[in-house]
Backbone bond lengths (Angstrom), bond angles and torsions (degrees), N, CA, C in turn:
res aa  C-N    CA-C-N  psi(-1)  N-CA   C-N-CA  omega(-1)  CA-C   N-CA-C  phi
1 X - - - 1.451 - - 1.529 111.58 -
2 X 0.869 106.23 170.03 2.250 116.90 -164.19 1.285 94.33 -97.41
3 X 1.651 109.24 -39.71 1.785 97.47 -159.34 1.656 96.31 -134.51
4 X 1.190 118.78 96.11 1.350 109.75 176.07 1.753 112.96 -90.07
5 X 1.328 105.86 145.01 1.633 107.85 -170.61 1.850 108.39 -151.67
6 X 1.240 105.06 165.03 1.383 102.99 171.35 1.494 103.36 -127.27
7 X 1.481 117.40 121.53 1.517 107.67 139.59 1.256 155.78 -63.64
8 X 1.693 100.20 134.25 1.573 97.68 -171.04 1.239 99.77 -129.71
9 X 1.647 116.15 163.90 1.110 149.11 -162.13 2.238 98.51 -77.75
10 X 0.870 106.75 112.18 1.381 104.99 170.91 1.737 112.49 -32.16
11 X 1.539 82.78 -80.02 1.749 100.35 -174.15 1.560 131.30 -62.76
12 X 1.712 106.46 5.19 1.694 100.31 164.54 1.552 93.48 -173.59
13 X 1.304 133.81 17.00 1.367 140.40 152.04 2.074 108.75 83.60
14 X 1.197 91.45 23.68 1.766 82.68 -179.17 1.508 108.53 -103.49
15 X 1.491 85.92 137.24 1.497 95.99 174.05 1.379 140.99 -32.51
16 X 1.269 114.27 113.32 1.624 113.00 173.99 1.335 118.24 -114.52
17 X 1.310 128.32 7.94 1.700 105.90 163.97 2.034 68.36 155.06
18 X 1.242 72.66 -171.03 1.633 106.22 -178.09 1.461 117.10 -159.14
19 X 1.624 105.79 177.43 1.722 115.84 -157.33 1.793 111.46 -89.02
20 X 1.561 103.63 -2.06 1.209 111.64 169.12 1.470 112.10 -67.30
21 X 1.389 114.27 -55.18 1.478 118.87 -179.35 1.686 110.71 -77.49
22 X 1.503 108.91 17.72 1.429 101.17 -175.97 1.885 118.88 -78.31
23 X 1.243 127.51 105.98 1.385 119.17 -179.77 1.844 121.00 -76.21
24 X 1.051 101.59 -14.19 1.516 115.44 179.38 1.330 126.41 -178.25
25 X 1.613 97.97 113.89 1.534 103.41 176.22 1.349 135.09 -36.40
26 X 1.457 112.47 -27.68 1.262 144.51 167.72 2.105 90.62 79.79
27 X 1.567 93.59 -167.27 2.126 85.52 -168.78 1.419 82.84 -106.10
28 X 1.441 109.64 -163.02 1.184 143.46 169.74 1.373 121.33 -85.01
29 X 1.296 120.77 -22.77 1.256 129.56 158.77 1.300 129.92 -70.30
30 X 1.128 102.15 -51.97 2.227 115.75 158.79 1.405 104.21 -53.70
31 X 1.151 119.76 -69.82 1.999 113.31 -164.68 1.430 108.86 98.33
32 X 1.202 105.54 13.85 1.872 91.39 -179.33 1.723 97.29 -139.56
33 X 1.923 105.01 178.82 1.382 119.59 -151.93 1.927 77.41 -122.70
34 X 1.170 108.26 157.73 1.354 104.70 176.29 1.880 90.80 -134.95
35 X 1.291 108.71 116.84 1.885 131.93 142.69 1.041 143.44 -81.54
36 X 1.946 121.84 131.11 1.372 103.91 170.91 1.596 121.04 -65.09
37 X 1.562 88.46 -28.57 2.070 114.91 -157.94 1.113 81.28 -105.86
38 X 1.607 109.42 143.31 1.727 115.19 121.30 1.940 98.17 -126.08
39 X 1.588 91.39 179.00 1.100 92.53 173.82 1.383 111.34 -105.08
40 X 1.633 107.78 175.70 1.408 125.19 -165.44 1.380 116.22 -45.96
41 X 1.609 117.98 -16.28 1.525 108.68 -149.00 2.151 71.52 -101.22
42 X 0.854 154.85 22.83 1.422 161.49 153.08 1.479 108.66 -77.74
43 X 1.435 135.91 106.10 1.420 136.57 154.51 1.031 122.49 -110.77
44 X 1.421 122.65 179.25 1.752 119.57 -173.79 1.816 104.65 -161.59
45 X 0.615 81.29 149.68 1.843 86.69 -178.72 1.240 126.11 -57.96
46 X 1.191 150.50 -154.64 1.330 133.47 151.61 1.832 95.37 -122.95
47 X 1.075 116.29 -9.27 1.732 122.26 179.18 1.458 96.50 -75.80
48 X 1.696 90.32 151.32 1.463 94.43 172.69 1.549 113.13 -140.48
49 X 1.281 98.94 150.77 1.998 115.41 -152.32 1.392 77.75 -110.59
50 X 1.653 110.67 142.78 1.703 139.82 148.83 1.338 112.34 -85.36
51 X 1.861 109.98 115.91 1.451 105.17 173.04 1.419 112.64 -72.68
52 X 1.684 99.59 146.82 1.572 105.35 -175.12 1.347 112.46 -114.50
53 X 1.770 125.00 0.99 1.275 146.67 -179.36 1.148 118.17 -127.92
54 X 1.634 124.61 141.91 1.264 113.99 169.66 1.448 125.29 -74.45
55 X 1.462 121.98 139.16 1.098 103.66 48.48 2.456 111.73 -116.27
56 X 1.446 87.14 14.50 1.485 101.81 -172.85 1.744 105.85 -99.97
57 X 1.288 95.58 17.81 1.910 97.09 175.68 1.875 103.46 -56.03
58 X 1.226 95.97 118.26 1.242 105.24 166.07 2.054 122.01 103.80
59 X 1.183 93.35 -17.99 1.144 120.73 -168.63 1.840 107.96 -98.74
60 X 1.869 95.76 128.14 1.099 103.27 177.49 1.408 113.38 -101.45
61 X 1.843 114.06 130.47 1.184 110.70 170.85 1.470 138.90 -141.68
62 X 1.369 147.09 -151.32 1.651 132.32 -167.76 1.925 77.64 -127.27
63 X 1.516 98.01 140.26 1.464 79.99 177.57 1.906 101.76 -112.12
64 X 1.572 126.76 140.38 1.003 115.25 170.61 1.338 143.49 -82.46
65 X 1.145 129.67 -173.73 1.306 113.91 -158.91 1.555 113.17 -170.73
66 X 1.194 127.83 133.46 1.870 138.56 -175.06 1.574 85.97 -60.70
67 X 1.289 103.95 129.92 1.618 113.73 148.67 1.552 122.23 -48.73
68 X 1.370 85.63 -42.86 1.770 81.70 -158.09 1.409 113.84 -99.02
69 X 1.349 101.80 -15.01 1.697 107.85 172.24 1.511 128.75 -123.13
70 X 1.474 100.42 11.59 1.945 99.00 -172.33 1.213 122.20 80.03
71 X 1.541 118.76 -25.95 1.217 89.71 -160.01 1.704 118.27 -92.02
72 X 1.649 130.32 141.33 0.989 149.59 112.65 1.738 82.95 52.33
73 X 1.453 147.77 159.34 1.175 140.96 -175.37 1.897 90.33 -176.58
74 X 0.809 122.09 -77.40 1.389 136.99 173.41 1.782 132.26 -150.67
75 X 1.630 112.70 -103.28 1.179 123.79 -171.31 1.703 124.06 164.57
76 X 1.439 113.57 152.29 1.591 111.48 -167.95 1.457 77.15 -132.02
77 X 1.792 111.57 124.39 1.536 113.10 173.56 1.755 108.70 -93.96
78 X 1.382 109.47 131.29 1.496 114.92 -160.62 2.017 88.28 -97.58
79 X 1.216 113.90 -42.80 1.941 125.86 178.26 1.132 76.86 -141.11
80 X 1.990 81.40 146.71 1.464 109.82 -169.39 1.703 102.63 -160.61
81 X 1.294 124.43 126.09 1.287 112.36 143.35 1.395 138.58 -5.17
82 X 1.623 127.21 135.62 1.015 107.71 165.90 1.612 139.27 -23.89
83 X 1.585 78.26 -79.57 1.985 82.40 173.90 1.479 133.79 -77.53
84 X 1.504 112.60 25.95 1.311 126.49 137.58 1.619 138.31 -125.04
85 X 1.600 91.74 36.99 1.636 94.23 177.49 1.123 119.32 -81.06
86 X 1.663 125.43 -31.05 1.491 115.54 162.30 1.093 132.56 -31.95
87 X 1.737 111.93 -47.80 1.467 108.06 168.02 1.246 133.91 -77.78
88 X 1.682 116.17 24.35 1.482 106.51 -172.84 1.852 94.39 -73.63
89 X 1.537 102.31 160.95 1.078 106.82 -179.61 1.824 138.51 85.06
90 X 1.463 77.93 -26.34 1.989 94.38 176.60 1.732 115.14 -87.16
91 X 1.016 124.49 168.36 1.326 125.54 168.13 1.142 116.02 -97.73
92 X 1.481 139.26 120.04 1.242 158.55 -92.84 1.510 93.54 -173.45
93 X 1.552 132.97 86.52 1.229 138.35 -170.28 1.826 101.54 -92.93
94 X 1.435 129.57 135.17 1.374 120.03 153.06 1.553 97.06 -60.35
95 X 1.614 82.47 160.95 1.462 108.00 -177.74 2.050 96.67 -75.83
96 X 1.448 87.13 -66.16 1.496 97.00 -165.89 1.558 103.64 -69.57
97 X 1.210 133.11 -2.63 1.598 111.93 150.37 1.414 140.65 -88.02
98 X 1.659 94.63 12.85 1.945 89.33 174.32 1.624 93.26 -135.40
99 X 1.059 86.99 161.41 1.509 108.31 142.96 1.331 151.30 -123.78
100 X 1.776 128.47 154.79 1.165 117.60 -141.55 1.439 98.31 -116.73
101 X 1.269 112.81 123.26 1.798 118.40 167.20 1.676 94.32 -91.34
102 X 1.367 97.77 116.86 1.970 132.77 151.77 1.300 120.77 -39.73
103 X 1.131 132.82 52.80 1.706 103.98 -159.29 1.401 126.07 -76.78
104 X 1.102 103.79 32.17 1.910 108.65 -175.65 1.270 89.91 -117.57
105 X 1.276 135.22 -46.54 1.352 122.38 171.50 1.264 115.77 -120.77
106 X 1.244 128.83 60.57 1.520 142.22 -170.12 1.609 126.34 -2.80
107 X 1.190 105.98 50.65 1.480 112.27 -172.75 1.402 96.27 -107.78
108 X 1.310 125.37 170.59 1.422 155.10 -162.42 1.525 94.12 -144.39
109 X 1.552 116.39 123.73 1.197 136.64 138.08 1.240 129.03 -149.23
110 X 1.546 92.10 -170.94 1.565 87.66 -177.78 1.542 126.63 -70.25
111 X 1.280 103.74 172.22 1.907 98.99 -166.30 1.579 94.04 -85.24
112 X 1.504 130.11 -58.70 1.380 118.81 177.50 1.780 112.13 -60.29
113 X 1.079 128.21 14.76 1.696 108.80 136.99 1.367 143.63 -133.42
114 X 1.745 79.54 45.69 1.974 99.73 -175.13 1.855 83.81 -105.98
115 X 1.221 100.14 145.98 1.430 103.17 177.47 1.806 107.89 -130.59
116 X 1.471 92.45 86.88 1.732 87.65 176.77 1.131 123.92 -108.19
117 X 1.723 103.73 172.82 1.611 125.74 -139.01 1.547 103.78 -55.08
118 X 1.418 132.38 149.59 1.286 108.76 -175.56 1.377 98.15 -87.93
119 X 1.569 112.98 154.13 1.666 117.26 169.82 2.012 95.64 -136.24
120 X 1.074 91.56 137.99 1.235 120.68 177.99 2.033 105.41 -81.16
121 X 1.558 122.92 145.73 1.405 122.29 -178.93 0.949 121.48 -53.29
122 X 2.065 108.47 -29.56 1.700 105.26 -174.67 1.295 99.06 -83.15
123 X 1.349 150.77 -12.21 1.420 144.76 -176.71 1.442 101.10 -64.49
């Protein structure tokens, strides 16, 4: 991979997945990271919320969440819009709730200004 990274949890820095399991950068317009994996410290409800904003208008989903701190993490879309049915099923990280450790040059930033490689679902 070009850009290897780890995700972390904004609000208390624990691991949530990384850029190995990343299936789509997702755009700049969405705001989110799309995963096959996360790890364990990642839960989700079994209830499910109707988006009422874009870009999840219409769309029912599980929303995720830091183990260890609550907070809000992203989402797994169960119904989805056309042009987000690929991702039903994946983990769907906000941009602006994690952050990304660099590991080639050990920096920490933010997730909306890492710009990685695009990979397509069949990759």
């Amino acid at each position: 991979p070009e850009l290897c990274a780890v995700f972390h949890c904004r609000g208390c820095w624990t691991v949530l997945g990384d850029s190995l399991q990343l299936c789509s950068p997702g755009t700049a317009r969405l705001g989110f990271l799309v995963c096959f994996k996360v790890t364990s410290d990642v839960v989700w409800e079994d209830s499910l919320l109707v988006g009422l904003e874009a870009p999840l208008l219409g769309c029912a989903y599980n929303v995720l969440s830091c183990r260890s701190c609550g907070l809000a993490v992203g989402f797994i879309l169960y119904s989805a819009t056309s042009d987000l049915a690929s991702l039903r099923g994946l983990f769907c990280f906000f941009k602006d709730r994690i952050l990304c450790y660099l590991l080639e040059n050990q920096m920490v930033i933010e997730a909306s200004e890492v710009d990685f490689p695009a990979v397509t679902l069949k990759d």
